[in-house]
C-alpha positions in Angstrom: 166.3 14.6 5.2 164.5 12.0 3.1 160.9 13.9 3.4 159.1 11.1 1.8 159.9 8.7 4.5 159.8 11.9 7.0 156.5 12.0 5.7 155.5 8.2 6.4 156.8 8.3 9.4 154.5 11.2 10.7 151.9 9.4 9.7 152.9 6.3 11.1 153.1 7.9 14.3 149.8 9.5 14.5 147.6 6.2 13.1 150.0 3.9 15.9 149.5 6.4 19.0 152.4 6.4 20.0 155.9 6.9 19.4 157.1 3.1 20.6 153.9 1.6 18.9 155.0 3.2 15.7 158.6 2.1 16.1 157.7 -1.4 16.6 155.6 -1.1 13.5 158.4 0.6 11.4 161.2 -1.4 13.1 163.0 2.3 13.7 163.8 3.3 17.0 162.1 5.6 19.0 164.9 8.1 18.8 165.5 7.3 15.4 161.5 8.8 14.8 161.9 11.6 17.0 164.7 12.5 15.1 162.8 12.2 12.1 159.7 14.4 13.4 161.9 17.3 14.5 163.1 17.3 11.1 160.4 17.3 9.2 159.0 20.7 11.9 161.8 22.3 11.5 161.9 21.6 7.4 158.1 23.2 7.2 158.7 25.6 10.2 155.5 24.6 12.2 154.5 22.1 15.0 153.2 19.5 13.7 152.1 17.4 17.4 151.7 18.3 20.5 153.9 16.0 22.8 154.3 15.4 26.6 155.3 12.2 28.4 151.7 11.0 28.2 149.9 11.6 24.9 149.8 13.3 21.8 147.7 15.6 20.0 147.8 16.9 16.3 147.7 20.4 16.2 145.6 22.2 13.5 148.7 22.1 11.3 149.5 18.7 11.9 145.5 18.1 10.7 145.6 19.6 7.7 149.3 18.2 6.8 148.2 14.4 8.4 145.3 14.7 5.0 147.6 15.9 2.4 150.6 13.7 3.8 147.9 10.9 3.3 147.1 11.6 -0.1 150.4 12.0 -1.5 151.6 8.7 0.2 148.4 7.1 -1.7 149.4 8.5 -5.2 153.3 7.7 -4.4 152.1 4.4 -3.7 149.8 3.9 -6.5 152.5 4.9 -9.1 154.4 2.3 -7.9 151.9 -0.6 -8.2 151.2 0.7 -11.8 155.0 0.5 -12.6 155.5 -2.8 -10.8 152.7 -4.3 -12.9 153.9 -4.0 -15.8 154.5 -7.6 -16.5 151.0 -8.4 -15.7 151.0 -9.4 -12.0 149.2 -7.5 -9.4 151.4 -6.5 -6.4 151.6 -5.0 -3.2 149.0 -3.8 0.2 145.5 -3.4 -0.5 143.9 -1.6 2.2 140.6 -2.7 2.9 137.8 -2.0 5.5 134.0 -3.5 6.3 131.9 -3.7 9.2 132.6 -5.7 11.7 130.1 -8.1 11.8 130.0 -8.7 7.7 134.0 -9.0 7.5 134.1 -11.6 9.8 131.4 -13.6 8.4 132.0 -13.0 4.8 134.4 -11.2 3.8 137.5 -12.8 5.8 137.2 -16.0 4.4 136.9 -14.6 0.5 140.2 -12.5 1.2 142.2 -15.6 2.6 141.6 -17.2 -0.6 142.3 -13.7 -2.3 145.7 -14.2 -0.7 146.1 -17.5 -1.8 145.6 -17.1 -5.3 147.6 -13.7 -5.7 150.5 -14.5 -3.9 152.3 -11.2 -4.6 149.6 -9.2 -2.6 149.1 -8.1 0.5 145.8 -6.7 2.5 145.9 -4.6 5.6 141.9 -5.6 6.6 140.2 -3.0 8.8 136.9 -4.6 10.2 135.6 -1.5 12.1 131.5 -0.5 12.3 132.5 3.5 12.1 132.5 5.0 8.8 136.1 5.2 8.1 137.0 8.1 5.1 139.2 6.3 2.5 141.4 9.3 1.3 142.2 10.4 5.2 143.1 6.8 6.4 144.8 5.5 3.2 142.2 3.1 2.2 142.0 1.5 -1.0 138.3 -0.3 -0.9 135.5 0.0 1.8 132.2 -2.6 1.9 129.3 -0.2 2.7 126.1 -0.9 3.9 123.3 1.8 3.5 122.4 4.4 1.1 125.5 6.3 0.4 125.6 9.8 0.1 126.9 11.8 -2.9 130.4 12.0 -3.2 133.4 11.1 -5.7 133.4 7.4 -5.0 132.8 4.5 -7.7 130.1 2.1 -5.8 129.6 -1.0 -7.2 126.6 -2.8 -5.7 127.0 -6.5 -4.5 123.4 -7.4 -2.6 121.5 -5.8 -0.3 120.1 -6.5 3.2 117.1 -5.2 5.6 116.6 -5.1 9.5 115.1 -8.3 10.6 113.3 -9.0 13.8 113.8 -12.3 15.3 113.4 -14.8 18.4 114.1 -17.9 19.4 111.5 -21.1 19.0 111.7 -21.8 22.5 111.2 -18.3 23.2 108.1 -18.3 20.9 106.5 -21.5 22.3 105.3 -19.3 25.5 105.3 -16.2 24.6 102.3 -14.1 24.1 101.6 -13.6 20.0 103.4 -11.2 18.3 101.1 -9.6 15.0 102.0 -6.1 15.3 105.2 -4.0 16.7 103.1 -2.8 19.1 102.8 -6.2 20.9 106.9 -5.4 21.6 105.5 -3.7 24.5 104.8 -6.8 26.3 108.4 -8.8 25.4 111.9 -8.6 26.8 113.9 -6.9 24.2 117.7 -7.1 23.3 119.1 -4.3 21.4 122.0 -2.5 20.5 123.4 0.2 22.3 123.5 2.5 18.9 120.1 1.5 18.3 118.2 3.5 21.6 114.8 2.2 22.8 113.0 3.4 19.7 112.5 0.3 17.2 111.6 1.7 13.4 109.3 -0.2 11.2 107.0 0.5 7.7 103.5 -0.7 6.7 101.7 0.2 4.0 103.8 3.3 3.3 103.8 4.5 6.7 106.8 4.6 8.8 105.7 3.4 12.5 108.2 3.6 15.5 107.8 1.3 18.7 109.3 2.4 22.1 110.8 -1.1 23.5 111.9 -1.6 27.2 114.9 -3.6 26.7 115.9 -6.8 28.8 119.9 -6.6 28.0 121.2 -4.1 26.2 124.9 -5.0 24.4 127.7 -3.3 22.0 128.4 -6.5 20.3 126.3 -8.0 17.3 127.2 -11.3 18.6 126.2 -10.7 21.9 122.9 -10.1 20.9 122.4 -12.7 18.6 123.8 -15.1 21.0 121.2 -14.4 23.8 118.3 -14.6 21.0 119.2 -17.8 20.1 119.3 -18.6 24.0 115.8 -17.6 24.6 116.6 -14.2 26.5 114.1 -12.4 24.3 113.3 -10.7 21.0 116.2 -8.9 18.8 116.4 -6.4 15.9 119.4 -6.7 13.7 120.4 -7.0 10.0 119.8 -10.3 7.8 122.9 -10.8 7.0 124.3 -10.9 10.6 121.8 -13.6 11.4 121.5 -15.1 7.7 122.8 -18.6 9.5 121.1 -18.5 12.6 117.9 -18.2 10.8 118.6 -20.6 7.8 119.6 -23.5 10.0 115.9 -22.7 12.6 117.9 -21.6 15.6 116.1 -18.5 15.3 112.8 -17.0 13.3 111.7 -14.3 11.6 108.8 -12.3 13.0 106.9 -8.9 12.3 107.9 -9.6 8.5 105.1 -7.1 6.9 106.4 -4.4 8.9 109.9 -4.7 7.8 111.5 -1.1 6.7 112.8 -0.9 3.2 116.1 -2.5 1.8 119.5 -1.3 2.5 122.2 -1.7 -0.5 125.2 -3.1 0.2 128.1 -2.0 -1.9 131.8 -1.7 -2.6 133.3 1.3 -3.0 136.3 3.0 -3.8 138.1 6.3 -4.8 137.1 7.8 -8.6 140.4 6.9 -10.4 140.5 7.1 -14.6 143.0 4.4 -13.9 142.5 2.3 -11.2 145.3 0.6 -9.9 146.4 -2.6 -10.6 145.9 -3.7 -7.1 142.1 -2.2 -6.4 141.1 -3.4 -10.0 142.4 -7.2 -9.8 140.8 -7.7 -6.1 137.2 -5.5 -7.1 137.0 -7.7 -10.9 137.8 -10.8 -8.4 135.8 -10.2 -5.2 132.5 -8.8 -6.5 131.4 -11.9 -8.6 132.1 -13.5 -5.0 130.5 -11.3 -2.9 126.9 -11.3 -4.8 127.0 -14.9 -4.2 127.9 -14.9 -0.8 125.5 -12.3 0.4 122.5 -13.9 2.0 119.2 -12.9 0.2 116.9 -11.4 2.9 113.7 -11.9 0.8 114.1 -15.7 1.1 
């Protein structure tokens, strides 16, 4: 058994879902990665998933094997890029996640031309608004935006942002006026499902929260932005996710004294005393980039 690629496989298996998703990824057969999985169980003499016709489930053994299988996969494949670049080229996947909304707007088009100009590299891009732990899912790079708490990261800081409250002119031109968050109470609200009916603000030092009685409530940044633009009513979201909208008038910025306090926005990636080749020629090449690119809220 070739335990290495027993290994990959495993894991394969578990980020796919399922055993046909993972053999269409791997190009293997399904049979071919059963075979495979029974191996490696029988080779460490546990069960590593828990299979029936329907689903699967990691059992605690297959947990704490799925993090160290991840790990060692990560340092096989760092190795690698270190020995491959010898001759001075970059080479092979970077793994890369953001949030949603900042990926698409930002960071998508910056990676395309990443890909154009390093033509031996590859980038597996994960646009997901969860917090996605680098060492567990394989990940090379994350953008982050918030304070981030201790840890063993390196963070290097490429702007910053701050929740913005904003409506449409047309929504303005008849609306009742709008000095305090407390005059919410009398405007249809949009808002974010992960954002409740509470809206938090700061004046003068003091933290102040609003209770708003939303109009539409939506999962989707876009969604939100969309109907602001379109007069439904009044939203809450970050600059940056409404940088345009606001620079080209389609929407305005209101309740601006009462703005909270800056959130950094950073890129981050695993403490290494020698970075790979691959992480160090995209972080020296996209952070220049990405301090330009990020929209300055205080403007």
């Amino acid at each position: 058994m070739d335990r290495l690629k027993a290994m990959a496989n495993f894991v394969r298996i578990v980020d796919s879902g399922s055993l046909s998703s993972a053999a269409e990824a791997t190009g293997q057969s399904v049979a071919s990665l059963v075979r495979s999985l029974a191996a490696l169980e029988r080779y460490l003499g546990v069960r590593l998933l828990n299979r029936t016709t329907r689903r699967m489930a990691l059992t605690g053994e297959g947990e704490e094997y799925l993090i160290w299988s991840r790990r060692m996969l990560a340092d096989v494949d760092d190795m690698e890029q270190r020995l491959n670049a010898r001759d001075g080229v970059p080479r092979g996947l970077l793994r890369l996640t953001a949030p949603v909304e900042f990926g698409q707007r930002y960071l998508v088009p910056m990676v395309n031309a990443f890909l154009k100009e390093h033509r031996e590299m590859g980038v597996e891009l994960s646009l997901n608004d969860q917090v996605l732990p680098l060492l567990d899912q394989r990940l090379d790079l994350a953008l982050r935006v918030g304070h981030l708490p201790d840890s063993a990261m390196v963070a290097r800081r490429i702007g910053a942002t701050r929740l913005v409250t904003c409506a449409s002119p047309d929504y303005l031109r008849d609306a009742p006026a709008i000095d305090s968050p407390g005059a919410l109470r009398e405007h249809a609200c949009i808002t974010l499902a992960s954002q409740g009916r509470h809206w938090y603000y700061r004046h003068k030092e003091k933290e102040l929260t609003e209770e708003i009685t939303p109009r539409l409530v939506c999962n989707q940044i876009r969604t939100a932005s969309l109907a602001c633009v379109q007069g439904v009513g009044i939203t809450r979201l970050m600059h940056y996710q409404v940088a345009d909208e606001l620079a080209d008038g389609r929407l305005i910025r209101i309740l601006r004294e009462f703005e909270p306090m800056e959130l950094p926005i950073h890129l981050v990636y695993p403490h290494s005393l020698q970075l790979s080749p691959r992480v160090k020629v995209f972080v020296d090449w996209a952070c220049p980039l990405l301090e330009k690119l990020t929209p300055d809220h205080r403007g």
